[in-house]
Predicted model as a PDB file, atoms N, CA, C, CB and O in Angstrom, pLDDT in the B-factor column:
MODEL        1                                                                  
ATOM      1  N   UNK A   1       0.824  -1.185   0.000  1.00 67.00           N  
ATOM      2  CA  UNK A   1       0.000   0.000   0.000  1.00 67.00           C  
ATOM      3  C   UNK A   1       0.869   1.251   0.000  1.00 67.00           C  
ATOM      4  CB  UNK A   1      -0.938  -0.003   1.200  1.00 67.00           C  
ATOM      5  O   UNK A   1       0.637   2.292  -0.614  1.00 67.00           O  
ATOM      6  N   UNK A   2       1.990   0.960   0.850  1.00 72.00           N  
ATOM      7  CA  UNK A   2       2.801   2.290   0.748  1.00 72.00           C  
ATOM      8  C   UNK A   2       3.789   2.636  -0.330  1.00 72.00           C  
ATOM      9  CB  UNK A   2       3.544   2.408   1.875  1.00 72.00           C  
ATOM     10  O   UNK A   2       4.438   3.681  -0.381  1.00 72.00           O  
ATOM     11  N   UNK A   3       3.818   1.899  -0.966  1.00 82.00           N  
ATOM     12  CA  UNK A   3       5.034   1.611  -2.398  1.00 82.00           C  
ATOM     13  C   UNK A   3       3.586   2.578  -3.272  1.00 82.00           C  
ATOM     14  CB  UNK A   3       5.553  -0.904  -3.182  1.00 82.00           C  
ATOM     15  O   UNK A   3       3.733   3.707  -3.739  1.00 82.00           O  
ATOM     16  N   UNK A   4       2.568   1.962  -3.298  1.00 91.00           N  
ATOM     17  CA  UNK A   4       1.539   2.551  -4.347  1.00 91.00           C  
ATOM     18  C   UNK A   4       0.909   3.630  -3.876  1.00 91.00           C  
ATOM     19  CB  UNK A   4       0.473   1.636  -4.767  1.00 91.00           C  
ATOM     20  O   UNK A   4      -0.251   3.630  -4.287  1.00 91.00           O  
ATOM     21  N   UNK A   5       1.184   4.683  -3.101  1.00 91.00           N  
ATOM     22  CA  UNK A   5       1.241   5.642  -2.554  1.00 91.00           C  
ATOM     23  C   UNK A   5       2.289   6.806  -3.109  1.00 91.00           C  
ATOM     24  CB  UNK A   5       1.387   5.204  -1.396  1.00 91.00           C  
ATOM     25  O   UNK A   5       2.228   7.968  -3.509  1.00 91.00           O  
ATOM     26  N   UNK A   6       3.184   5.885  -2.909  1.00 92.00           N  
ATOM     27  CA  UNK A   6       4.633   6.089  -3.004  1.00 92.00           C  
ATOM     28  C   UNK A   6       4.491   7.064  -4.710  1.00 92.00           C  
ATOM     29  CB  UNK A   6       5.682   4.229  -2.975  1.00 92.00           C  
ATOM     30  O   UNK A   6       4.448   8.250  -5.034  1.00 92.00           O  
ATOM     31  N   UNK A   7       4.464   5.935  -5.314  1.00 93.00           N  
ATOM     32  CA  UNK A   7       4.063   5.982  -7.205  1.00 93.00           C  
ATOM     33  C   UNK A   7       3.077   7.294  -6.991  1.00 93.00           C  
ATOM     34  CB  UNK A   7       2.917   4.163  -8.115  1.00 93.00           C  
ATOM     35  O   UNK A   7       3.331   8.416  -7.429  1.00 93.00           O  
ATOM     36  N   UNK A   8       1.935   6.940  -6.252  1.00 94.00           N  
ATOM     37  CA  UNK A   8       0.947   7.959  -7.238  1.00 94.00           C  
ATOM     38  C   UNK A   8       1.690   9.305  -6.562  1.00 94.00           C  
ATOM     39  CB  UNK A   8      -1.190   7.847  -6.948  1.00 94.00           C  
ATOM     40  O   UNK A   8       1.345  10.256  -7.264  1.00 94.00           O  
ATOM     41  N   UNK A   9       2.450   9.708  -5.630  1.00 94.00           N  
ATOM     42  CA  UNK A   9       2.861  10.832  -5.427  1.00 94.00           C  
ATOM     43  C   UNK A   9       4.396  11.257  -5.741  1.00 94.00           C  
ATOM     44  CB  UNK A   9       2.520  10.983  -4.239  1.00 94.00           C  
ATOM     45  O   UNK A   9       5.024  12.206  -5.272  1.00 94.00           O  
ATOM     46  N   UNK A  10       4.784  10.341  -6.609  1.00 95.00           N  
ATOM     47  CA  UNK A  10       5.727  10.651  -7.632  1.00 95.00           C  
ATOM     48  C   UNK A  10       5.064  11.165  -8.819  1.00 95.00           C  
ATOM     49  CB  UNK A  10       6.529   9.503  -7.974  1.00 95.00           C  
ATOM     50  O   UNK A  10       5.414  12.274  -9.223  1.00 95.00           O  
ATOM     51  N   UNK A  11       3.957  10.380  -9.576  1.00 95.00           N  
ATOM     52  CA  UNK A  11       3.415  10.353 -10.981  1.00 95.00           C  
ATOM     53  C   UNK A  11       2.878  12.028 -10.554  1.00 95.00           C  
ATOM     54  CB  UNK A  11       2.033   8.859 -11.473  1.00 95.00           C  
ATOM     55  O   UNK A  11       3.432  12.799 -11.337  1.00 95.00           O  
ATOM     56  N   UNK A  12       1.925  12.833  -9.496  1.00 95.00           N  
ATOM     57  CA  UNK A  12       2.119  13.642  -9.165  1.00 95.00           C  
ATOM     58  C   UNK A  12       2.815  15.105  -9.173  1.00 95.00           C  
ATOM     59  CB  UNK A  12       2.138  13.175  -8.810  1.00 95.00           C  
ATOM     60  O   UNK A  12       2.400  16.227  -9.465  1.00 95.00           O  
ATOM     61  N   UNK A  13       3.824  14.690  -8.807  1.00 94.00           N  
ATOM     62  CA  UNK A  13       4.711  15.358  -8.833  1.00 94.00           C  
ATOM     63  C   UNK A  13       5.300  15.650 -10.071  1.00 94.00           C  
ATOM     64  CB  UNK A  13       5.373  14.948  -8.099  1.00 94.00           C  
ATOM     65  O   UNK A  13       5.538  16.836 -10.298  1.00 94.00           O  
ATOM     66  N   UNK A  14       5.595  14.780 -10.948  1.00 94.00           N  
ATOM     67  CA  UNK A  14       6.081  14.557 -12.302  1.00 94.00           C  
ATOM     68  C   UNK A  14       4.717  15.506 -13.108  1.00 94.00           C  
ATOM     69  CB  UNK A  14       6.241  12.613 -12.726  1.00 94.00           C  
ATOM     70  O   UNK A  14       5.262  15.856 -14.155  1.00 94.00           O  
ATOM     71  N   UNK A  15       3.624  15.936 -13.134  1.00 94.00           N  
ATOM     72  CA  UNK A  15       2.767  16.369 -13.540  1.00 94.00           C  
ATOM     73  C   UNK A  15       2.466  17.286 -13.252  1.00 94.00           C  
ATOM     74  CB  UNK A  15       2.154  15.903 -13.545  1.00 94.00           C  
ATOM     75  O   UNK A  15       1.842  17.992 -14.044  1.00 94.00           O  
ATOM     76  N   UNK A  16       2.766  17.720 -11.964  1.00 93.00           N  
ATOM     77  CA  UNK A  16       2.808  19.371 -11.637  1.00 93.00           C  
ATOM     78  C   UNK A  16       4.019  19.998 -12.531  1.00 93.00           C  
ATOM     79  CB  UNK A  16       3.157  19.718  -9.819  1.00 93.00           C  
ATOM     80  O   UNK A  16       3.779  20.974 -13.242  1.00 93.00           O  
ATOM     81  N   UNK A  17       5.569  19.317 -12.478  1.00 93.00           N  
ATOM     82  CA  UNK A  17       6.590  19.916 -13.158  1.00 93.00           C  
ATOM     83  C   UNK A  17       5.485  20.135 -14.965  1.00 93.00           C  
ATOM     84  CB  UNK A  17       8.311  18.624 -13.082  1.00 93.00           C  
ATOM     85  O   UNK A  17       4.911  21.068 -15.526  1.00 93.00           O  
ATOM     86  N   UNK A  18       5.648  19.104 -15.159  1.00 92.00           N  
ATOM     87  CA  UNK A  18       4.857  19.153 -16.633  1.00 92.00           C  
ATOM     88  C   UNK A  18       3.852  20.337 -17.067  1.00 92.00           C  
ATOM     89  CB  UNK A  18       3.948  17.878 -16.719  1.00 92.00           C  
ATOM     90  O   UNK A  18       3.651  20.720 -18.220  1.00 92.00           O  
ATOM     91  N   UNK A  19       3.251  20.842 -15.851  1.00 92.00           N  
ATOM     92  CA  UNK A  19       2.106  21.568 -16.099  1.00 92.00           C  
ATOM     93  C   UNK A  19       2.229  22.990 -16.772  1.00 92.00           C  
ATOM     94  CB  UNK A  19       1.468  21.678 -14.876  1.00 92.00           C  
ATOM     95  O   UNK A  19       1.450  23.591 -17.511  1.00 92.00           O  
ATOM     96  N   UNK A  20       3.374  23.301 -16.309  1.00 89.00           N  
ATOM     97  CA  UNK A  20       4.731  24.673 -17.106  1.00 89.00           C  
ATOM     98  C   UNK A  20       4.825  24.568 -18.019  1.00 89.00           C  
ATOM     99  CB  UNK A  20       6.229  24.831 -16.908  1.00 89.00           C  
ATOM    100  O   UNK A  20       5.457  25.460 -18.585  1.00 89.00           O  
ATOM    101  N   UNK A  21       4.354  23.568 -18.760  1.00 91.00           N  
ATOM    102  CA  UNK A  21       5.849  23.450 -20.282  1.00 91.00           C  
ATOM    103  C   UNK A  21       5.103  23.899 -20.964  1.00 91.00           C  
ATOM    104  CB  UNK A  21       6.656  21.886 -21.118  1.00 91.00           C  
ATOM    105  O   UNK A  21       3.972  23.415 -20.951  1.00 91.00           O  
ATOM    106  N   UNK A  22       5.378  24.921 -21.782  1.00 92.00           N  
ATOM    107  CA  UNK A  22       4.900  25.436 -22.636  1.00 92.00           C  
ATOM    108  C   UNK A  22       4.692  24.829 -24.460  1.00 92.00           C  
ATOM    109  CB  UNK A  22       5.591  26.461 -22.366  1.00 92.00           C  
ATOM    110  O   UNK A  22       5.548  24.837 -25.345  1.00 92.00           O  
ATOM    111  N   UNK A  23       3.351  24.385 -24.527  1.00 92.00           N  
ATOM    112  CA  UNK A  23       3.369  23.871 -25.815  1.00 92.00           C  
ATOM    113  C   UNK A  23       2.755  24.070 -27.293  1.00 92.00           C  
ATOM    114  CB  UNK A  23       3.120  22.994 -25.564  1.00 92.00           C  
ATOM    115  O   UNK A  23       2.177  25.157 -27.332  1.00 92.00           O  
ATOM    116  N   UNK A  24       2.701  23.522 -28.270  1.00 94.00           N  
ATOM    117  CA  UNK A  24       2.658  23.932 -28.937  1.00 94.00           C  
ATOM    118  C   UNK A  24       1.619  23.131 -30.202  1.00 94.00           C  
ATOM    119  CB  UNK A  24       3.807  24.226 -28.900  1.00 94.00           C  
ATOM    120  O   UNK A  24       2.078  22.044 -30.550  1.00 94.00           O  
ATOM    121  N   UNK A  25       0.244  23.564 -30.937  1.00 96.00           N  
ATOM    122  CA  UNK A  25      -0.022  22.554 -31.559  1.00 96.00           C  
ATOM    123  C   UNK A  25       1.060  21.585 -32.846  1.00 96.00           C  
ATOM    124  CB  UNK A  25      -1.163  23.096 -32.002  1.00 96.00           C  
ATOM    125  O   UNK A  25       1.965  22.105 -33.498  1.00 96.00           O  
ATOM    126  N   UNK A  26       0.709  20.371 -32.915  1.00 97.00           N  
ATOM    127  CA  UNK A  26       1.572  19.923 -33.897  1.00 97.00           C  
ATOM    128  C   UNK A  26       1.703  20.332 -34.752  1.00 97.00           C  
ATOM    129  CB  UNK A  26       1.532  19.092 -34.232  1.00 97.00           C  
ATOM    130  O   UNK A  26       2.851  20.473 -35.175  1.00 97.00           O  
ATOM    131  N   UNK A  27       0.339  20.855 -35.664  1.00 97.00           N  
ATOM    132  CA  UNK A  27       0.501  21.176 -37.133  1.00 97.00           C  
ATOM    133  C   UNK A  27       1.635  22.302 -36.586  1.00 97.00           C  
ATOM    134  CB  UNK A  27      -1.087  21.772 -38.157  1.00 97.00           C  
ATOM    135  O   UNK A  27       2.803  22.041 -36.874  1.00 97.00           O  
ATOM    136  N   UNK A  28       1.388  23.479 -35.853  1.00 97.00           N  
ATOM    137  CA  UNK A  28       2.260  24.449 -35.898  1.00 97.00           C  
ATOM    138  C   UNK A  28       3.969  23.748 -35.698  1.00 97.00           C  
ATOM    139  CB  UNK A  28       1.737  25.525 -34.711  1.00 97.00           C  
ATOM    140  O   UNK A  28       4.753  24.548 -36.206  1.00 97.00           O  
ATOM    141  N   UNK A  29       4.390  23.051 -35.368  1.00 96.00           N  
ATOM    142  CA  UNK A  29       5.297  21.981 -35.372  1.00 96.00           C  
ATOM    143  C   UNK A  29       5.993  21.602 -36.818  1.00 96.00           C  
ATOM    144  CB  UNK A  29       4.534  20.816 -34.826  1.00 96.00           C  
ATOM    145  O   UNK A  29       6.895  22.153 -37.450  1.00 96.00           O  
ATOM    146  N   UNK A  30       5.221  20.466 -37.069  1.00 97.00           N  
ATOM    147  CA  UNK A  30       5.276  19.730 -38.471  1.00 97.00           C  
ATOM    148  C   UNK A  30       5.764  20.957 -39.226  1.00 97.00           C  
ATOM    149  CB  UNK A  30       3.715  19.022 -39.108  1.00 97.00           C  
ATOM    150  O   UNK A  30       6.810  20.886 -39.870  1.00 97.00           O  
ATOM    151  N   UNK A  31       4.981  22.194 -39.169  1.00 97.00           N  
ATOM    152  CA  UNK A  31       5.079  23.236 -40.777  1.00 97.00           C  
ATOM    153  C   UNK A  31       6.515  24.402 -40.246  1.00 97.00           C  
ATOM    154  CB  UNK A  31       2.943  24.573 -41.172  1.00 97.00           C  
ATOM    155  O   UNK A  31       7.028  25.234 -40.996  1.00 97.00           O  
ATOM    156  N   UNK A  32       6.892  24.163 -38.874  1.00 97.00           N  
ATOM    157  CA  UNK A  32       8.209  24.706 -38.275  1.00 97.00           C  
ATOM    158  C   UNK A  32       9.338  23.741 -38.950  1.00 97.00           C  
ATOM    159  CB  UNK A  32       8.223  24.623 -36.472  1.00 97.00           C  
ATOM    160  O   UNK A  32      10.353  24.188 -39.484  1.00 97.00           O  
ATOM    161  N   UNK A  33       8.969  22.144 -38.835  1.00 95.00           N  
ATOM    162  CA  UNK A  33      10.060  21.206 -39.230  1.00 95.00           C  
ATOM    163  C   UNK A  33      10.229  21.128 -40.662  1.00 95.00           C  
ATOM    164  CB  UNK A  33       9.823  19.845 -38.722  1.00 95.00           C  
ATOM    165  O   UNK A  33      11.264  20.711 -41.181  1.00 95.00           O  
ATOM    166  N   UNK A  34       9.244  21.515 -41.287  1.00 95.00           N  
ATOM    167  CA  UNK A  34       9.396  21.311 -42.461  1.00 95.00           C  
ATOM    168  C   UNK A  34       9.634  22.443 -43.297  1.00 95.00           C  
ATOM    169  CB  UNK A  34       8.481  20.672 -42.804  1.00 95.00           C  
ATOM    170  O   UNK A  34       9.642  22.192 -44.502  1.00 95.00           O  
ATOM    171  N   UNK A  35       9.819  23.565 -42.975  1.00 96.00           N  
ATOM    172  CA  UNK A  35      10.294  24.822 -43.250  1.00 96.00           C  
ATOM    173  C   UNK A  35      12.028  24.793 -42.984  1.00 96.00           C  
ATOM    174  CB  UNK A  35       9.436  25.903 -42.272  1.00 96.00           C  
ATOM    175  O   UNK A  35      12.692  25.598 -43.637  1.00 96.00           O  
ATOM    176  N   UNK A  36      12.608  24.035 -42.201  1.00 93.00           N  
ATOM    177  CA  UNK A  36      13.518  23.855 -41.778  1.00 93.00           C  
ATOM    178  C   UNK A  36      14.534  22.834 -42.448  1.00 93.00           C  
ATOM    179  CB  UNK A  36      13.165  23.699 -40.742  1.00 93.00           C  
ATOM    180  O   UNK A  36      15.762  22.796 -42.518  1.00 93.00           O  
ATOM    181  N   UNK A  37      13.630  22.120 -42.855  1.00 91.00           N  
ATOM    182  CA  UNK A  37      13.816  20.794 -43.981  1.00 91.00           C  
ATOM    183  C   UNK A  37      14.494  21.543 -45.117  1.00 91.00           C  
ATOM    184  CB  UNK A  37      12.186  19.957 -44.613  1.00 91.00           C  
ATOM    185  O   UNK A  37      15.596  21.411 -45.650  1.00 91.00           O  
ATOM    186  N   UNK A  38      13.246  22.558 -45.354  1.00 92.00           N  
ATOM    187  CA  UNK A  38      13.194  22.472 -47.275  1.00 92.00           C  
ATOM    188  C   UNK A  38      14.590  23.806 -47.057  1.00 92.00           C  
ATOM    189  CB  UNK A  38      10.929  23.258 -48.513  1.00 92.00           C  
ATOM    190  O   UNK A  38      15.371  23.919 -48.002  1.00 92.00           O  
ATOM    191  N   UNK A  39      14.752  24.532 -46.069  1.00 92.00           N  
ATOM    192  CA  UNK A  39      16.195  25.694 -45.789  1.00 92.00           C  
ATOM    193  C   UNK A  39      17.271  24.771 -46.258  1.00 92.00           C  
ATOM    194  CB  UNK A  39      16.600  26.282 -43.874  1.00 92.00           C  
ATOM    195  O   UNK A  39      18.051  24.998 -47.183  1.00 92.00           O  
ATOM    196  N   UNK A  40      17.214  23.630 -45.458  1.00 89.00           N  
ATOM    197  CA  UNK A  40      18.963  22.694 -45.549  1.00 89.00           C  
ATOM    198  C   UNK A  40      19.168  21.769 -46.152  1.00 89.00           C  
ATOM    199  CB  UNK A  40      19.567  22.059 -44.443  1.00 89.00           C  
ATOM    200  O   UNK A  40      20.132  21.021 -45.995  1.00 89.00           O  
ATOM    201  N   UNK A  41      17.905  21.605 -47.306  1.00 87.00           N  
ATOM    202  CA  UNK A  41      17.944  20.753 -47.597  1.00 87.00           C  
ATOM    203  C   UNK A  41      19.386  20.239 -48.834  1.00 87.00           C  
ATOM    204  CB  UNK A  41      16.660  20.762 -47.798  1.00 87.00           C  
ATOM    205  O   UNK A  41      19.520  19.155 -49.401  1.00 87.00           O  
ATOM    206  N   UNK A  42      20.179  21.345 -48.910  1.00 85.00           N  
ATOM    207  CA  UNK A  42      21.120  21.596 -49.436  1.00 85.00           C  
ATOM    208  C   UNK A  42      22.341  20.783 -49.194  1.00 85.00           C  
ATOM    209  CB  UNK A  42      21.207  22.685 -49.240  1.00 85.00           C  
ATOM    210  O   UNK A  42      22.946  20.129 -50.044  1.00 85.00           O  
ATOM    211  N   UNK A  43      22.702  20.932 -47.621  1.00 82.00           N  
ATOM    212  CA  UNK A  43      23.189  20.435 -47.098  1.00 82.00           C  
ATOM    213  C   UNK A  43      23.504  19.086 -46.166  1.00 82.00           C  
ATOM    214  CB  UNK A  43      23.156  21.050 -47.013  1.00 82.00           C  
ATOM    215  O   UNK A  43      24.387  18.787 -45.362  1.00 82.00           O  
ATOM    216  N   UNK A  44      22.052  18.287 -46.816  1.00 82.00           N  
ATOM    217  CA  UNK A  44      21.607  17.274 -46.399  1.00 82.00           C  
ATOM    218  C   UNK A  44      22.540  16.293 -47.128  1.00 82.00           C  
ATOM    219  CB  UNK A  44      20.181  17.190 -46.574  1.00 82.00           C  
ATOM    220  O   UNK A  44      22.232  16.262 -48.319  1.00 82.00           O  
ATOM    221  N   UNK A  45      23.523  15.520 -46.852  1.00 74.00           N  
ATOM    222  CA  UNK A  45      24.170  14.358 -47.491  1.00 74.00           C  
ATOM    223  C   UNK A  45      23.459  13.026 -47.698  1.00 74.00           C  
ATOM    224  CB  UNK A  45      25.277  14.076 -46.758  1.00 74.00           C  
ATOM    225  O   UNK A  45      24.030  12.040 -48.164  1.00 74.00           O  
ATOM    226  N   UNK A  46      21.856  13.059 -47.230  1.00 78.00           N  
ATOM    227  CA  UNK A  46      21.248  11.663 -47.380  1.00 78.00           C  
ATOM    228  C   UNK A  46      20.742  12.440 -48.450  1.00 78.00           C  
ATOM    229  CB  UNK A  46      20.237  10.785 -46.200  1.00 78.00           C  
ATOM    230  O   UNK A  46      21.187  11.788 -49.394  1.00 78.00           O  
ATOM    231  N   UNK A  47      20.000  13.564 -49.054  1.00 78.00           N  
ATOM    232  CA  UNK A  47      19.341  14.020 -49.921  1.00 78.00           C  
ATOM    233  C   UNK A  47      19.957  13.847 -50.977  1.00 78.00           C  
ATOM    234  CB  UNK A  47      19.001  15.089 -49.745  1.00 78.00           C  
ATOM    235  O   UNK A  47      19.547  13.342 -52.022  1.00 78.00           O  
ATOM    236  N   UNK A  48      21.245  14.381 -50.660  1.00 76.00           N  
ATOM    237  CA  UNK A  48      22.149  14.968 -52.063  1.00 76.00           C  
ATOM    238  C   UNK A  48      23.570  14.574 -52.093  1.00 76.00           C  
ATOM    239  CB  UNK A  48      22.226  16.661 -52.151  1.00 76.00           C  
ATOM    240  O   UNK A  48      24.440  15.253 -52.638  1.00 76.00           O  
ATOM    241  N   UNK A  49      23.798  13.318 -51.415  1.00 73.00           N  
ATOM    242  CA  UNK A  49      24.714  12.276 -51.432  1.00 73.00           C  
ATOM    243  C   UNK A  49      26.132  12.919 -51.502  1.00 73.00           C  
ATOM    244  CB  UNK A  49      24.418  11.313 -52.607  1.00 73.00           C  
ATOM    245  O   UNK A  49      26.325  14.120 -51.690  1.00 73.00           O  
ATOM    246  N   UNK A  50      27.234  11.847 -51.305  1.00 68.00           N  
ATOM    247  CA  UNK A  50      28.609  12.411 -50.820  1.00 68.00           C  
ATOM    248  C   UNK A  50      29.468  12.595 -51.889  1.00 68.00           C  
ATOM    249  CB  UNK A  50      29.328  11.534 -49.831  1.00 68.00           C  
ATOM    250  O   UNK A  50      29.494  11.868 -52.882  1.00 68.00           O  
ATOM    251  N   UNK A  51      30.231  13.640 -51.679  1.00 68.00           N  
ATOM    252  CA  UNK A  51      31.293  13.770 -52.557  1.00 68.00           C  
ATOM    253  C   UNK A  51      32.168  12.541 -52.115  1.00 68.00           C  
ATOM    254  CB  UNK A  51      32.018  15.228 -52.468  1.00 68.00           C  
ATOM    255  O   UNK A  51      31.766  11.800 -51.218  1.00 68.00           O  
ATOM    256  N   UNK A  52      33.352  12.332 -52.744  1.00 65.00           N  
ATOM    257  CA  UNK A  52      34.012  11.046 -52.536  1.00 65.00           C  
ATOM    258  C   UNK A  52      34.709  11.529 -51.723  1.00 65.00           C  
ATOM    259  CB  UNK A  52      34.677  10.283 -53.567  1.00 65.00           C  
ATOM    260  O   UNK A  52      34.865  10.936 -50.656  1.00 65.00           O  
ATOM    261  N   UNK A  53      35.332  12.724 -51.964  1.00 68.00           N  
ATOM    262  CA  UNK A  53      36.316  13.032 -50.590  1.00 68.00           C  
ATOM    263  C   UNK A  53      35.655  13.162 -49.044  1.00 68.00           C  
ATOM    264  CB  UNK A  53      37.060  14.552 -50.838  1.00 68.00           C  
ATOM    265  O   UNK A  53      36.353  13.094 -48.033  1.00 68.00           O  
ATOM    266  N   UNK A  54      34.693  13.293 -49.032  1.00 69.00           N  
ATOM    267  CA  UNK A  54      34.072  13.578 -47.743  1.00 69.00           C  
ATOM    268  C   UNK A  54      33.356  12.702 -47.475  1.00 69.00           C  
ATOM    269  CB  UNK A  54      33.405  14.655 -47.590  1.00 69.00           C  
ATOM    270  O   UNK A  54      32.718  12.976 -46.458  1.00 69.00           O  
ATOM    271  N   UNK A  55      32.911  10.891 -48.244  1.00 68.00           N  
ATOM    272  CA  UNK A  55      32.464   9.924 -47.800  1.00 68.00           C  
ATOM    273  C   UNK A  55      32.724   9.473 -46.960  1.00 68.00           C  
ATOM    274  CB  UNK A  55      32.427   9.332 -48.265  1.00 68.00           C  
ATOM    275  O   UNK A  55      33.845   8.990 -47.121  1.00 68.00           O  
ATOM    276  N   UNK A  56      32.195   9.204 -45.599  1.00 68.00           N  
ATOM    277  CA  UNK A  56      32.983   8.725 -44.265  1.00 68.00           C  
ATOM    278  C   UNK A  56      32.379   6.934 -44.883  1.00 68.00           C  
ATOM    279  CB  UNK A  56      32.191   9.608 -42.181  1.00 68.00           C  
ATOM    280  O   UNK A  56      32.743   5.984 -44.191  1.00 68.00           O  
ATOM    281  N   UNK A  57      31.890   6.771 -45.587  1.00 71.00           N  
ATOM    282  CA  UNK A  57      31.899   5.445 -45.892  1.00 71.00           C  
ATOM    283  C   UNK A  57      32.320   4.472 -46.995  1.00 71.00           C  
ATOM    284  CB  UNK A  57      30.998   5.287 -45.790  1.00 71.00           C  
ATOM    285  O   UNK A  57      32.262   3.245 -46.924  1.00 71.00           O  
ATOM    286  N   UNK A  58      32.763   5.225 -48.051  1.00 70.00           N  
ATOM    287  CA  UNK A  58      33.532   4.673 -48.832  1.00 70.00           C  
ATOM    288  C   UNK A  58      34.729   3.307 -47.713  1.00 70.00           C  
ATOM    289  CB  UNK A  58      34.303   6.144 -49.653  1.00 70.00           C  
ATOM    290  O   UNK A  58      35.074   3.073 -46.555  1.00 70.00           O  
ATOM    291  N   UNK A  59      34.945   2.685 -49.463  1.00 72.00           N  
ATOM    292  CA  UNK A  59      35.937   1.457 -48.352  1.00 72.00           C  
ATOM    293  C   UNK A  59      37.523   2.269 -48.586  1.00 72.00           C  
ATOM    294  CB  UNK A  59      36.000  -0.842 -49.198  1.00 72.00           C  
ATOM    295  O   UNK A  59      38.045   3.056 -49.376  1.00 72.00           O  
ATOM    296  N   UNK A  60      37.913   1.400 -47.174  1.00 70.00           N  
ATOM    297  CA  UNK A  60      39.528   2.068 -47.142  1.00 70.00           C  
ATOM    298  C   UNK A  60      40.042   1.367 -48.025  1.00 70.00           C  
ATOM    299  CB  UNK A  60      40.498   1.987 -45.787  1.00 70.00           C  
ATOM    300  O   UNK A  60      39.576   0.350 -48.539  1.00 70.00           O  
ATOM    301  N   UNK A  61      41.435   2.108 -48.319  1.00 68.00           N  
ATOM    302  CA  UNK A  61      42.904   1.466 -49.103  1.00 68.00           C  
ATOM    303  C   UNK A  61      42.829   0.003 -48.492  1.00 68.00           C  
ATOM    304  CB  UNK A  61      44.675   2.380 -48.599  1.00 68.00           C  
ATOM    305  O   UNK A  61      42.102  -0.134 -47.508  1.00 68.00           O  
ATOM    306  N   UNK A  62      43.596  -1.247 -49.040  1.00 66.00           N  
ATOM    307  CA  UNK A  62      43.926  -2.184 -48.393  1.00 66.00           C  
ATOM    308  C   UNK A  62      45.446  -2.255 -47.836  1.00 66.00           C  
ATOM    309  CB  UNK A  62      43.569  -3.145 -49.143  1.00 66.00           C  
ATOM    310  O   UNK A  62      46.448  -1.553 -47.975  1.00 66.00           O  
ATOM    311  N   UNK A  63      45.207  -3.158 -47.307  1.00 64.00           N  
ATOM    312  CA  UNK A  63      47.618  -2.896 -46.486  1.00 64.00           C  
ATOM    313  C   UNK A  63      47.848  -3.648 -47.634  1.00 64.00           C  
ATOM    314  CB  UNK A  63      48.679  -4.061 -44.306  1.00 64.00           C  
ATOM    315  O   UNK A  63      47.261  -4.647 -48.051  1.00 64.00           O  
ATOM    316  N   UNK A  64      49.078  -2.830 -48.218  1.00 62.00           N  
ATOM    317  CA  UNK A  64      50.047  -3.504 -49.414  1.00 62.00           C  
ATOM    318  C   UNK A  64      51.438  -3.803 -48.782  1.00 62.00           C  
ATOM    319  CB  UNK A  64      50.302  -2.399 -50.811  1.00 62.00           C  
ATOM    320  O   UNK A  64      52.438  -4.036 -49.461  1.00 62.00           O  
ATOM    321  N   UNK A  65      51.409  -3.769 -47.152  1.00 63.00           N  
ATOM    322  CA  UNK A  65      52.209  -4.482 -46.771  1.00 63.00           C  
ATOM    323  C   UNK A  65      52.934  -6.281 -47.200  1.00 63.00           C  
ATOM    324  CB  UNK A  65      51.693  -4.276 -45.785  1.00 63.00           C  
ATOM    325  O   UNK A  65      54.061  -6.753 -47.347  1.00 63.00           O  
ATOM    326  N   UNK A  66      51.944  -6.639 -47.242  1.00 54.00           N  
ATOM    327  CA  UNK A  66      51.932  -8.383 -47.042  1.00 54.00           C  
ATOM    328  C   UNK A  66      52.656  -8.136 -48.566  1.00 54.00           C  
ATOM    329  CB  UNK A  66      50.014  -9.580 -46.837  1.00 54.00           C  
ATOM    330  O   UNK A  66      53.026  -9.099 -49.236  1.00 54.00           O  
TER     331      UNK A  66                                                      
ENDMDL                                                                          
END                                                                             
């Protein structure tokens, strides 16, 4: 009984902090993120793929040691 006491005056508490936060509808969201999108989309390397010099995934040299 006192553990579940315990909880509901944590969950509580956690919901008063929450009650501050200032928010925002989604659509107004979504059309912030996506305004933001279409700005960088320049600079997006999944969009507009890598130069070779700046591929962090290209394969390495092999050792021409051996």
């Amino acid at each position: 009984m006192a553990a579940n006491l315990q909880q509901q005056r944590s969950i509580n508490s956690q919901l008063r902090r929450e009650v501050g936060i200032e928010r925002m509808p989604v659509s107004e969201a979504c059309s912030l993120m996506m305004k933001y999108m279409l700005e960088n989309e320049e600079e997006d390397c999944l969009l507009s793929g890598f130069t070779q010099k700046v591929n962090p995934f290209r394969e390495k040299s092999s050792c021409s040691i051996l």
